[in-house]
C-alpha positions as CSV (number, residue, x, y, z in Angstrom):
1,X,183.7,13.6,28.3
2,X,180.8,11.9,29.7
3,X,177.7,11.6,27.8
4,X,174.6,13.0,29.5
5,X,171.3,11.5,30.3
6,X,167.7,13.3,29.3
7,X,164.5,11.6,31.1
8,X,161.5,12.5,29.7
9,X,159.5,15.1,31.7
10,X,155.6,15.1,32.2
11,X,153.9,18.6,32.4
12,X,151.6,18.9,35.5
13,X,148.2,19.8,34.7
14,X,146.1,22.2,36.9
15,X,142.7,20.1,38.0
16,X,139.5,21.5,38.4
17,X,135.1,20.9,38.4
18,X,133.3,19.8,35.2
19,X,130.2,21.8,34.6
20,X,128.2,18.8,35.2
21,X,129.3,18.4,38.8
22,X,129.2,22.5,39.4
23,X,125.5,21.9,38.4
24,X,125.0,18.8,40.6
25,X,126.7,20.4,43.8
26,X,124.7,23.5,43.2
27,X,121.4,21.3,42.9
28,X,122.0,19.8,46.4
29,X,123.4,23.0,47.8
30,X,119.9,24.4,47.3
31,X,118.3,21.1,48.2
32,X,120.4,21.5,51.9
33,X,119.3,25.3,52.2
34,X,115.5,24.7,51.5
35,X,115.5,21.8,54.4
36,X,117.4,24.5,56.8
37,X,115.4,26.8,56.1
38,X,112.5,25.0,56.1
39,X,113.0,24.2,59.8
40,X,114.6,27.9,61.2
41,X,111.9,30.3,59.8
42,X,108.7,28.4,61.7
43,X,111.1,28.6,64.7
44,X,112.0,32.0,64.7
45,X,108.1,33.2,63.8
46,X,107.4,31.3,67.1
47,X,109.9,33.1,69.0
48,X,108.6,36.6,67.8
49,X,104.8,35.3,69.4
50,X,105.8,35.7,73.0
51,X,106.9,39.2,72.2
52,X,103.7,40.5,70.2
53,X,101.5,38.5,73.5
54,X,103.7,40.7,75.9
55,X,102.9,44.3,73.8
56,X,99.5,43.4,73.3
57,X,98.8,42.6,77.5
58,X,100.7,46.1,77.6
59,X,98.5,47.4,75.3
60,X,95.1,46.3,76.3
61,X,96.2,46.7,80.5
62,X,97.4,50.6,79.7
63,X,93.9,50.9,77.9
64,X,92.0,49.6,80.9
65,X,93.7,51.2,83.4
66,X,92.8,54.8,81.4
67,X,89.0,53.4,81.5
68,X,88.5,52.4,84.8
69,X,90.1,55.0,85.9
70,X,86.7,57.3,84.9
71,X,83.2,57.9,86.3
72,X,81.3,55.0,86.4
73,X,78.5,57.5,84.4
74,X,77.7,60.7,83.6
75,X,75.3,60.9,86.4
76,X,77.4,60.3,89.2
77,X,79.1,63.1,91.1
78,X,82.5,63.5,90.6
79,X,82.6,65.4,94.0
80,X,81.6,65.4,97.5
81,X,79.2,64.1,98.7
82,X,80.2,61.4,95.8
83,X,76.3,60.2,95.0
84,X,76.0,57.7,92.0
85,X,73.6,57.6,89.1
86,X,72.4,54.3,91.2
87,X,71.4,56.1,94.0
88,X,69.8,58.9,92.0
89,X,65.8,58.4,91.1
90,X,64.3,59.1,88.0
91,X,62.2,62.1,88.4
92,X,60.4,61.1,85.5
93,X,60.4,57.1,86.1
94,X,60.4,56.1,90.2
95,X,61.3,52.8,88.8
96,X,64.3,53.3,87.5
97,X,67.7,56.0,88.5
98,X,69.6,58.6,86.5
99,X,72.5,55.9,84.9
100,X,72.5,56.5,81.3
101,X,70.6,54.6,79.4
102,X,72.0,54.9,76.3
103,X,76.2,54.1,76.5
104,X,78.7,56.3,74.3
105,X,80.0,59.4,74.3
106,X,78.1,62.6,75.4
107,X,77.0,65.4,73.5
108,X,80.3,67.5,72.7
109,X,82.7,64.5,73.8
110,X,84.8,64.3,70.4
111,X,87.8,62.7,71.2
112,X,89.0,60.7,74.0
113,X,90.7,63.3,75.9
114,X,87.2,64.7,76.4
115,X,85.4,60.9,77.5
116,X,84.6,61.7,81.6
117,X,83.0,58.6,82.4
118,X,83.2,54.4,81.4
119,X,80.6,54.5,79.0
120,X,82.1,57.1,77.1
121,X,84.0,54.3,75.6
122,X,81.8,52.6,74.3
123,X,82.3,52.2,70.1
124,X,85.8,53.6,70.4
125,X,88.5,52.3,68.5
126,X,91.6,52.9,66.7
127,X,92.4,50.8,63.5
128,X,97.1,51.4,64.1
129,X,98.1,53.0,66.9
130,X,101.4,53.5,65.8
131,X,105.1,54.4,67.5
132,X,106.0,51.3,69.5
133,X,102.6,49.6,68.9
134,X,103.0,49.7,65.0
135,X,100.4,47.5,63.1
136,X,98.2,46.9,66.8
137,X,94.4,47.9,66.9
138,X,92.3,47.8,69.3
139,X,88.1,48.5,70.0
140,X,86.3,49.1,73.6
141,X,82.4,47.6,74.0
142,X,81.1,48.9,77.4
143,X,77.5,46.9,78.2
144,X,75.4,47.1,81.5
145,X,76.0,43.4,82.4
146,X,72.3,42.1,83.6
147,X,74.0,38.7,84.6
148,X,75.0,40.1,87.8
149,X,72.0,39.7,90.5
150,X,72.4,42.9,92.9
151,X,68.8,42.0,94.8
152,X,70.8,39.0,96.1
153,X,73.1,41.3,97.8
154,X,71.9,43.4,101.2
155,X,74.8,45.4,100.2
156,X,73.8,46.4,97.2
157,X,70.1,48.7,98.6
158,X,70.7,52.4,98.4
159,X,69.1,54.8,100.0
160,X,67.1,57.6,97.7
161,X,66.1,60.5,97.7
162,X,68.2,60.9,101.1
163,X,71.0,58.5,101.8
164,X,70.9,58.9,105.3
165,X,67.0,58.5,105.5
166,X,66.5,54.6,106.1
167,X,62.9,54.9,105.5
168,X,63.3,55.2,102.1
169,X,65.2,52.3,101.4
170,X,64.7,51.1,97.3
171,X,66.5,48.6,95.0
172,X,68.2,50.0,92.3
173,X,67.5,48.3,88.5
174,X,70.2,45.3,88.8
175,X,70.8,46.8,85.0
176,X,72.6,49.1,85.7
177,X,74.8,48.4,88.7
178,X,77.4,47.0,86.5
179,X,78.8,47.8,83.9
180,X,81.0,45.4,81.6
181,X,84.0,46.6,79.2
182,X,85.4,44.0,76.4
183,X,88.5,45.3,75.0
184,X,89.7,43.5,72.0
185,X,93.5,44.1,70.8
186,X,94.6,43.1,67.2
187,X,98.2,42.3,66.7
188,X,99.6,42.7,63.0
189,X,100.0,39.5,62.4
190,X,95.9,39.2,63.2
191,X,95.5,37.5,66.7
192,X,93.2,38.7,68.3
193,X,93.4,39.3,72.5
194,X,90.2,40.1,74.4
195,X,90.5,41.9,77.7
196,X,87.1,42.1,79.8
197,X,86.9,44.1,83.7
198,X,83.9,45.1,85.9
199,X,83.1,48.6,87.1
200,X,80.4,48.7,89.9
201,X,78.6,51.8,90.6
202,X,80.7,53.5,93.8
């Protein structure tokens, strides 16, 4: 009978992470992801920019399109034979037409639906619009811009009382031939975009 051999065996041990290096490997883990993100969020709040400049040129172009798309005043005819405030005297002032001189909405004009003519606009403004423009504002300024020099212009005499009597050719106030509207849209995140146009008195 043969005698049998025994080797010593050696148990295998299962390996693993001290808490020390856990707590190191954490450490730089949130080290790492600081540094990303450091570098992907001023990225990604540029990319949004183009999108808010886009809704806010929407914005301000819809807004200007409704305004200039009025009367240039309360005065003119909306009508045949289409006769503006410019070419209107004063009764009381043969210096000076029938264009409003104070801009803003008219007696009974309460909301925008009502405004007939540019000037109407004048002061209004909404602080959030709302729906697909949440967080935008906006606010309308309508001036009579005097920088304009209608004397200089042989188009610009009128013809008043009657416009087909030559004879009584007159200048209007240069005034009040123009006027100027300033939009300025908010976005949410606070720039500001300023839209300006020109309506002439015809």
């Amino acid at each position: 009978m043969r005698a049998s051999t025994m080797f010593p065996t050696r148990k295998k041990h299962s390996e693993g992470f001290t808490l020390l290096e856990l707590v190191i490997g954490i450490v730089v883990f949130t080290i790492s992801l600081t540094i990303v993100l450091s570098l992907i969020v001023p990225q990604a709040e540029q990319t949004a920019e183009p999108f808010r400049q886009v809704k806010a040129a929407k914005l301000g172009q819809s807004l200007m399109n409704d305004i200039l798309s009025r009367s240039y005043d309360e005065n003119s005819d909306r009508s045949p034979p289409f006769v503006t405030c410019v070419d209107k005297p004063d009764p009381s002032n043969v210096n000076d037409n029938l264009c409003s001189d104070v801009l803003g909405p008219d007696a009974g004009e309460t909301s925008e639906e009502a405004y007939d003519d540019v000037d109407d606009y004048n002061g209004y403004a909404i602080s959030n619009i709302g729906g697909n423009y949440n967080g935008f504002a906006y606010s309308v300024g309508v001036t009579y811009d005097s920088s304009i020099d209608v004397t200089s212009d042989p188009q610009s005499d009128v013809y008043c009382p009657d416009p087909l009597d030559p004879i009584n050719v007159c200048i209007p106030p240069e005034n009040k031939q123009y006027k100027r509207i300033d939009i300025v849209v908010t976005a949410p995140d606070g720039q500001i975009y300023n839209f300006s146009a020109y309506r002439g008195s015809y």
